[in-house]
C-alpha positions in Angstrom: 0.0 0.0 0.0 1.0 3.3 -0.8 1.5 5.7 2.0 2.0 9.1 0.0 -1.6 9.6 -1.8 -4.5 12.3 -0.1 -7.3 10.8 1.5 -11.0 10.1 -0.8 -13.8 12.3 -0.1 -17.3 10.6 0.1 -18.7 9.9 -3.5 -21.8 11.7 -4.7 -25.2 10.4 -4.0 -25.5 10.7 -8.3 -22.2 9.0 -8.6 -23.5 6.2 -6.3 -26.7 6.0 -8.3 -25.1 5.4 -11.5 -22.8 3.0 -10.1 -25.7 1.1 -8.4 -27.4 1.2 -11.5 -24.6 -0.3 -13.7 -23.3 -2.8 -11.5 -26.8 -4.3 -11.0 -27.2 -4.5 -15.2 -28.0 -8.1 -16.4 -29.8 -9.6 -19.5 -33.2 -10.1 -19.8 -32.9 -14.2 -19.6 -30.6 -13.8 -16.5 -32.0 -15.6 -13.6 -30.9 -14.4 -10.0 -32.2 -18.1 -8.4 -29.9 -20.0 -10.9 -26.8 -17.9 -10.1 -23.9 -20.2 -9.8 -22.4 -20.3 -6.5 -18.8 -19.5 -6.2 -16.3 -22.2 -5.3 -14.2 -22.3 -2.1 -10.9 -20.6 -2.9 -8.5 -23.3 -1.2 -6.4 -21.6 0.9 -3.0 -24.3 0.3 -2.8 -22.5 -3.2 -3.0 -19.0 -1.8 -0.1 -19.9 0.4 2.0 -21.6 -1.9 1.5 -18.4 -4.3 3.4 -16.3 -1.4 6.1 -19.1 -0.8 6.7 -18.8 -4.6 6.4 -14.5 -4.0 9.0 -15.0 -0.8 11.3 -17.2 -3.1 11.1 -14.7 -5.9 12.2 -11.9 -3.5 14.9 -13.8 -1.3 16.7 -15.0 -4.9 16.3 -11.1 -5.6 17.7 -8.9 -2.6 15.1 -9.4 -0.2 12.7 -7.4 -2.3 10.1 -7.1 -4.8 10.0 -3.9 -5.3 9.7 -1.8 -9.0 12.6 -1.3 -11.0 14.4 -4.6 -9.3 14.7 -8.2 -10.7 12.3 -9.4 -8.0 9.2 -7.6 -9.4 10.1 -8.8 -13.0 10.4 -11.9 -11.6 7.1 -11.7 -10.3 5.2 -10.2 -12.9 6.5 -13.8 -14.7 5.4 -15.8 -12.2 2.0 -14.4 -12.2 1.8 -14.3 -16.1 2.9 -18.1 -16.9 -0.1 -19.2 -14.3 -2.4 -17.3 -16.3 -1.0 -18.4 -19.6 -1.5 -21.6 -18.7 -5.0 -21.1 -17.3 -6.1 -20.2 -20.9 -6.3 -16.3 -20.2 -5.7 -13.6 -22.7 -2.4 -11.7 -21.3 -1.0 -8.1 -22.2 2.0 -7.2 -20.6 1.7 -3.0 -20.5 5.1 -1.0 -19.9 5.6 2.1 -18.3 8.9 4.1 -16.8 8.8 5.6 -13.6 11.9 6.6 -11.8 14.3 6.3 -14.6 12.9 2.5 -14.3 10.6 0.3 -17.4 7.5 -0.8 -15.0 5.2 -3.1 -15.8 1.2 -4.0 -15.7 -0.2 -7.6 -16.4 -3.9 -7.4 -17.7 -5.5 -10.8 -17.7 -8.7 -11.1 -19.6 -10.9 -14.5 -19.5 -12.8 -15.1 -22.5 -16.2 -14.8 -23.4 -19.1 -12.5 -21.8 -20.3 -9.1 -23.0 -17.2 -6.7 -23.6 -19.8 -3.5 -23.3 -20.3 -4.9 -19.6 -16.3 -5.2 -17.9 -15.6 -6.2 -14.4 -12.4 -6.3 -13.5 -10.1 -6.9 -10.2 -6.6 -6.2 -9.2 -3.9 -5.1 -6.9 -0.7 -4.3 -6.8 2.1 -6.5 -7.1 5.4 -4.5 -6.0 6.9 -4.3 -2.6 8.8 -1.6 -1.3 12.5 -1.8 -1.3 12.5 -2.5 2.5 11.1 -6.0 2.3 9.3 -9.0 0.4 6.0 -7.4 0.7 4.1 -10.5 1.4 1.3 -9.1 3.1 1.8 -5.8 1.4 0.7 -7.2 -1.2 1.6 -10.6 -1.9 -1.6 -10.9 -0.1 -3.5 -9.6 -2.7 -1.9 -10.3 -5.5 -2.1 -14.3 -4.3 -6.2 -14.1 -3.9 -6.7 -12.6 -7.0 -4.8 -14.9 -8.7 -6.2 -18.0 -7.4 -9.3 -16.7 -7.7 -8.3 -15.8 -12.2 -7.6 -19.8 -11.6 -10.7 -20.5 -10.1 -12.3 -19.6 -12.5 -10.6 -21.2 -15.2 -10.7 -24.4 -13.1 -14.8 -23.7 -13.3 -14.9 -22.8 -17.0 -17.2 -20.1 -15.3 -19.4 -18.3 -18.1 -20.6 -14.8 -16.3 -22.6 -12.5 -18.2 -19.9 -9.7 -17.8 -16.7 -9.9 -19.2 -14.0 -10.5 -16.8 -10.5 -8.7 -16.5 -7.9 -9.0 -13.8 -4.9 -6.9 -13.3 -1.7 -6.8 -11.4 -0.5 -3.3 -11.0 3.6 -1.9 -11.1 5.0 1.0 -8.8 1.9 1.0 -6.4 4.2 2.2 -3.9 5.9 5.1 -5.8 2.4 6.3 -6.3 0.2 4.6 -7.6 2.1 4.8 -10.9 0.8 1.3 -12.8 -2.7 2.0 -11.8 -2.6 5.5 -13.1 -1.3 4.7 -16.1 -3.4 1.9 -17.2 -6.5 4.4 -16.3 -4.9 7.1 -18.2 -4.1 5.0 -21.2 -7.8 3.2 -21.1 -9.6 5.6 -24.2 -13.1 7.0 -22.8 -14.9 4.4 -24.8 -13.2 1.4 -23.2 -13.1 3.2 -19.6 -17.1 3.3 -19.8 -17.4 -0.3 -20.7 -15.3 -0.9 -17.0 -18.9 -1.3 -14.6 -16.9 -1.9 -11.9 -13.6 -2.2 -10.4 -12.5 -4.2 -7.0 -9.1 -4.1 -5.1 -7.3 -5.6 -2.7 -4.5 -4.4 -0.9 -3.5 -6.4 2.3 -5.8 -8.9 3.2 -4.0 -11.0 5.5 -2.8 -8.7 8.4 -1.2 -10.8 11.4 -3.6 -8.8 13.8 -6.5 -8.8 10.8 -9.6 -6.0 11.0 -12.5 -7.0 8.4 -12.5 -3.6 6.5 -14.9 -3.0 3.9 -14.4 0.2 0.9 -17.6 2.4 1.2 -17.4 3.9 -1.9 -20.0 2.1 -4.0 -22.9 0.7 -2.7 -23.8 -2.5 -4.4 -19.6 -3.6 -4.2 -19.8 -2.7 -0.9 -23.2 -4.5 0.4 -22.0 -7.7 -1.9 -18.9 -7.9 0.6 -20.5 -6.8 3.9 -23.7 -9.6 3.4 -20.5 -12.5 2.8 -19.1 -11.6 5.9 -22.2 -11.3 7.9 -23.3 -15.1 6.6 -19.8 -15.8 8.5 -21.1 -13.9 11.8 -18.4 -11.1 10.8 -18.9 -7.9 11.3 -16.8 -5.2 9.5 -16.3 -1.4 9.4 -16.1 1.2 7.1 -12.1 0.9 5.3 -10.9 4.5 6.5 -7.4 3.9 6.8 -6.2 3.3 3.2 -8.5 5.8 1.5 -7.5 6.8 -1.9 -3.9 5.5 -1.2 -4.0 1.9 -2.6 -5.0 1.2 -7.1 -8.7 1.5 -6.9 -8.1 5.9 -6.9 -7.3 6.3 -10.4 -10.6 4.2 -11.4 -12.8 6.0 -8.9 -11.2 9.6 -9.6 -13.0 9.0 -14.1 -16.0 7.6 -12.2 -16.0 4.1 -12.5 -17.5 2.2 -9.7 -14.9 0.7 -6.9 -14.6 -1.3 -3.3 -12.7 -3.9 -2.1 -10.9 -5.1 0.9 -8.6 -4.7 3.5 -7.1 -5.8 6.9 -5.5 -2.8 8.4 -1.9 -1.9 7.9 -0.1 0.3 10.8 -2.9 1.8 12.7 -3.7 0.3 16.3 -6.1 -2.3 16.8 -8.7 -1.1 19.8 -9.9 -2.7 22.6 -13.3 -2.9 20.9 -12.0 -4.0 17.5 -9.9 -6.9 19.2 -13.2 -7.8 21.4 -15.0 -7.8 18.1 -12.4 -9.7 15.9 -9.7 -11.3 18.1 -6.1 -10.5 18.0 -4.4 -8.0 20.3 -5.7 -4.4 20.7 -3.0 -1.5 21.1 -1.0 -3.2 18.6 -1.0 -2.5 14.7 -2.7 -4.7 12.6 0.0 -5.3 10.6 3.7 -4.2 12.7 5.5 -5.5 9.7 4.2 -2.8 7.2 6.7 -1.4 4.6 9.4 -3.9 6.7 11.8 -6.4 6.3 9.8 -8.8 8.2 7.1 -8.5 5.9 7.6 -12.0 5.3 5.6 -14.9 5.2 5.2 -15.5 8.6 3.5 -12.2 8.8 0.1 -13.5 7.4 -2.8 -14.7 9.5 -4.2 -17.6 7.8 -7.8 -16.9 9.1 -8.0 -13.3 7.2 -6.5 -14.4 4.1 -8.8 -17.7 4.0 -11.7 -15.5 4.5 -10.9 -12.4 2.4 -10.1 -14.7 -0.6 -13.4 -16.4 -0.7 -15.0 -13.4 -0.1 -13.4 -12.2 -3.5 -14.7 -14.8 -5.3 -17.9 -14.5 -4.2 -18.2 -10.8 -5.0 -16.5 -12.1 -8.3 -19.2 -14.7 -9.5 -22.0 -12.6 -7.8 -21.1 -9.3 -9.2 -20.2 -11.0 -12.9 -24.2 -12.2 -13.3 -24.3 -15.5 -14.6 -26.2 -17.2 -17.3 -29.2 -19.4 -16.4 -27.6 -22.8 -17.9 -23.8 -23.4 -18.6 -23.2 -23.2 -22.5 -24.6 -25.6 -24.5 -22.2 -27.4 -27.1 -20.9 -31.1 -28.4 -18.9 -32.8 -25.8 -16.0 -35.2 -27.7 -14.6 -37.0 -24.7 -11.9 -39.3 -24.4 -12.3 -41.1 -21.0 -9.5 -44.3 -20.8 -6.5 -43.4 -18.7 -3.4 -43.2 -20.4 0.2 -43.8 -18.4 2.5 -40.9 -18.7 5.8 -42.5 -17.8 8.3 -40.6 -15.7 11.0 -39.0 -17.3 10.0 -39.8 -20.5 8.4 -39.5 -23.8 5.5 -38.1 -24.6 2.1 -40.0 -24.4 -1.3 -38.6 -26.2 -5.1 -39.4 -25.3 -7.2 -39.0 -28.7 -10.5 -37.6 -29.6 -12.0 -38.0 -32.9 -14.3 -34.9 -33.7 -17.2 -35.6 -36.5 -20.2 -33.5 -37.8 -19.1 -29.9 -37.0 -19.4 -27.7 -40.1 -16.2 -25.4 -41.2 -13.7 -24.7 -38.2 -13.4 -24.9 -34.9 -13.8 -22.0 -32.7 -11.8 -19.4 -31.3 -12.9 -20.6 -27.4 -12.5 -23.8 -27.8 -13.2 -25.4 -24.3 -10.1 -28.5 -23.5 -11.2 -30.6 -20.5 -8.1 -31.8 -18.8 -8.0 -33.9 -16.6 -4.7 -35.4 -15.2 -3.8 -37.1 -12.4 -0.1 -36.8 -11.6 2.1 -36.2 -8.0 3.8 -33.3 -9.1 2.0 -31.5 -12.4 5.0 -29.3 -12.2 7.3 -32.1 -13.9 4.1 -31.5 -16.9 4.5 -30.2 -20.1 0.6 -30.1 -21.4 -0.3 -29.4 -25.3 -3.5 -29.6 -27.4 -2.3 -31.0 -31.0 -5.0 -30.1 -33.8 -5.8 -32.2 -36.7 -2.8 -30.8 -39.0 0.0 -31.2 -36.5 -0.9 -27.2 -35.0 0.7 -27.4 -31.3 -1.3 -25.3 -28.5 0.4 -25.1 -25.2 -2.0 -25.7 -22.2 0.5 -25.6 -19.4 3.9 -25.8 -19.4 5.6 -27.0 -16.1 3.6 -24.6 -14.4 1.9 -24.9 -10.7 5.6 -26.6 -8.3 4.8 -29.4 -6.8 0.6 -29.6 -6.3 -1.1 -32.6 -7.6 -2.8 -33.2 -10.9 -4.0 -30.8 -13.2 -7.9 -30.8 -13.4 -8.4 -27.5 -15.2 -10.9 -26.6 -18.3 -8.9 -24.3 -20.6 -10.3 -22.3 -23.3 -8.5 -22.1 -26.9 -8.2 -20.0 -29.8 -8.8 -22.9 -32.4 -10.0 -20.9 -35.4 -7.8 -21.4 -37.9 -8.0 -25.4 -37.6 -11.1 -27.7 -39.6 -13.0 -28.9 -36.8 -13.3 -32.3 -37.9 -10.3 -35.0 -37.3 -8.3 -36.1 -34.5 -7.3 -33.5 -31.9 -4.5 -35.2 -29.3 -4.3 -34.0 -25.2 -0.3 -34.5 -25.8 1.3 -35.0 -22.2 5.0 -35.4 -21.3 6.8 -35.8 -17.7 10.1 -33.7 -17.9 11.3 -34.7 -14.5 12.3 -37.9 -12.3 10.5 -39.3 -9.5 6.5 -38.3 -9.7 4.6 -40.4 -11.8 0.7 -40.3 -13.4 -1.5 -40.6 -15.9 -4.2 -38.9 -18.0 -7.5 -39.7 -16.7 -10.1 -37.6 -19.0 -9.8 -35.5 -21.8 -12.6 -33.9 -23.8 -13.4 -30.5 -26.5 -16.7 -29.0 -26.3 -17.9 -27.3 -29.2 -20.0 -24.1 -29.1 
């Protein structure tokens, strides 16, 4: 979090109106009963997301701050998850302090592009530190939340968009720039915008932003399910990525856990942890590490960003409707060795195939980062689908969605699947394309 930025004022009741209004836009079919539900964010893979974060920053000085190896570093790490998640990626460059920056934009195919939500945070630390909680913390949720809903093959009625954001703590200078670079068009397409900046505090609050009301009442009725209650996010106003989207009037809230202001004696009643401490002592510090996180906060701030996620996105009534090809009979994928393929033979569908082609996978493997993962088209065409990606979790069960429109439809596409690596051993269980 950025400490240098002036405080927000309240937002206008007739800014709030329109926000209200466009977050709570949906088609005429939509269905409120049949809205899918969102999925548990496991809380292993937020955590191993930071171990990877701490690793990036100890190989890099301690830091992971902008203009050092550690943030490119990270901005790589965040990118070949994605990749391999089937998102559509765009690196954006800026300089800032005589230093190239960087923004990643992560875009999931498929819902209306006139109807945007999006998420982010910010992904540098300051030069003091790894910036774990500050905001590897983030940065972790919102990623495993992207894979979530890759994992889903979720189809919202809004188009989805996440971004990790460069030289947060210099300024908000990635933010800025993305907003300032969006043309007026594409901002008004943006309905709403949610960030998260610390989420796992050692001494957690449960803060809610105020500043619109249906991103804020989406948050505050997850946590009061839990038996939480929260408060109004005063602390970090206006200093964290969600400014430069609220300052050209697009809708904004998110979440936060409290960064060096003191806990009270009726917060710490209310929450637990220690009043007349900070929330987070570690802030903008070398011991900003991974043992500064409070597993309970991040747990529960994570799931609560999916579930504004799937709630805020709409959803349609029924998943898509398409042919299923399916190849079911498991396949050995020997260790350390060549590659093996599972085959589907695709018949009846007219002219190519299309350009979101959805690739069941589903592998079952000790170590899927030994995995190198393609989809092989008809003619030979190569599509990679992961590519060692994801250390050492188990198995890859994962829907990805891919730009097959050049290839005929018809023929036999291959789930190609090599192990690169000695010891873990597996073997494709399922594979299966489902035309639109």
């Amino acid at each position: 979090m950025n400490i240098s930025v002036p405080r927000r004022v309240t937002a206008v009741a007739a800014l709030a109106a329109l926000a209200l209004a466009g977050l709570t836009g949906t088609t005429a079919s939509a269905n409120p009963a049949a809205a899918a539900a969102a999925p548990d964010i496991p809380l292993a893979n937020v955590k191993q997301h930071l171990t990877d974060l701490q690793s990036i920053a100890t190989a890099n000085g301690g830091n992971r701050a902008h203009g050092r190896t550690g943030y490119k570093a990270s901005i790589d790490f965040v990118k070949a998850k994605l990749d391999a998640a089937g998102y559509t990626t765009t690196l954006q460059t800026f300089t800032s302090s005589g230093a190239t920056g960087y923004n990643l934009i992560a875009d999931w195919p498929g819902g209306d592009p006139n109807q945007v939500l999006m998420a982010g945070s910010h992904l540098d630390s300051v030069t003091s530190g790894p910036g774990i909680n500050d905001n590897g913390s983030g940065s972790a949720a919102v990623l495993e939340t992207a894979l979530a809903v890759a994992r889903a093959g979720y189809q919202p009625s809004k188009h989805l968009r996440f971004g990790w954001w460069g030289a947060e703590e210099l300024g908000l200078i990635g933010s800025k720039y993305y907003v300032n670079n969006l043309p007026t068009a594409e901002r008004a397409k943006v309905k709403g915008y949610l960030n998260f900046d610390m989420i796992g505090s050692p001494n957690p609050g449960y803060f809610v932003y105020d500043d619109d009301p249906t991103i804020e009442k989406t948050f505050k009725d997850y946590f009061a399910g839990l038996g939480i209650s929260t408060e109004i996010e005063t602390e970090g106003d206006g200093r964290s990525d969600h400014a430069p989207f609220k300052n050209v009037g697009i809708p904004v809230g998110g979440l936060f856990t409290g960064a060096d202001y003191t806990k009270t004696a009726a917060q710490a009643q209310k929450w637990g942890g220690t009043s007349g401490q900070a929330f987070d002592r570690c802030y903008h510090s070398s011991c900003d590490t991974t043992s500064n996180i409070n597993d309970t906060a991040l747990d529960r701030n994570s799931d609560a960003i999916a579930h504004a996620i799937w709630t805020l996105s709409g959803t349609t009534t029924t998943p898509p409707t398409g042919t299923v090809f399916e190849n079911t009979a498991d396949v050995s994928v020997p260790d350390n060795g060549a590659a093996v393929t599972s085959t589907v033979n695709v018949t009846g569908i007219t002219g190519n195939a299309p350009s979101n082609l959805s690739v069941g996978v589903d592998i079952v493997h000790t170590y899927r980062g030994d995995l190198v993962v393609d989809l092989v088209a008809p003619d030979g065409s190569v599509y990679s689908l992961s590519n060692r990606s994801g250390g050492s979790a188990d198995n890859i069960v994962q829907t990805f969605t891919v730009n097959a429109s050049t290839e005929v439809a018809n023929g036999a596409w291959k789930l190609r699947v090599q192990d690169k690596a000695s010891v873990d051993t597996g073997y494709i269980s399922g594979f299966k394309l489902t035309f639109p």
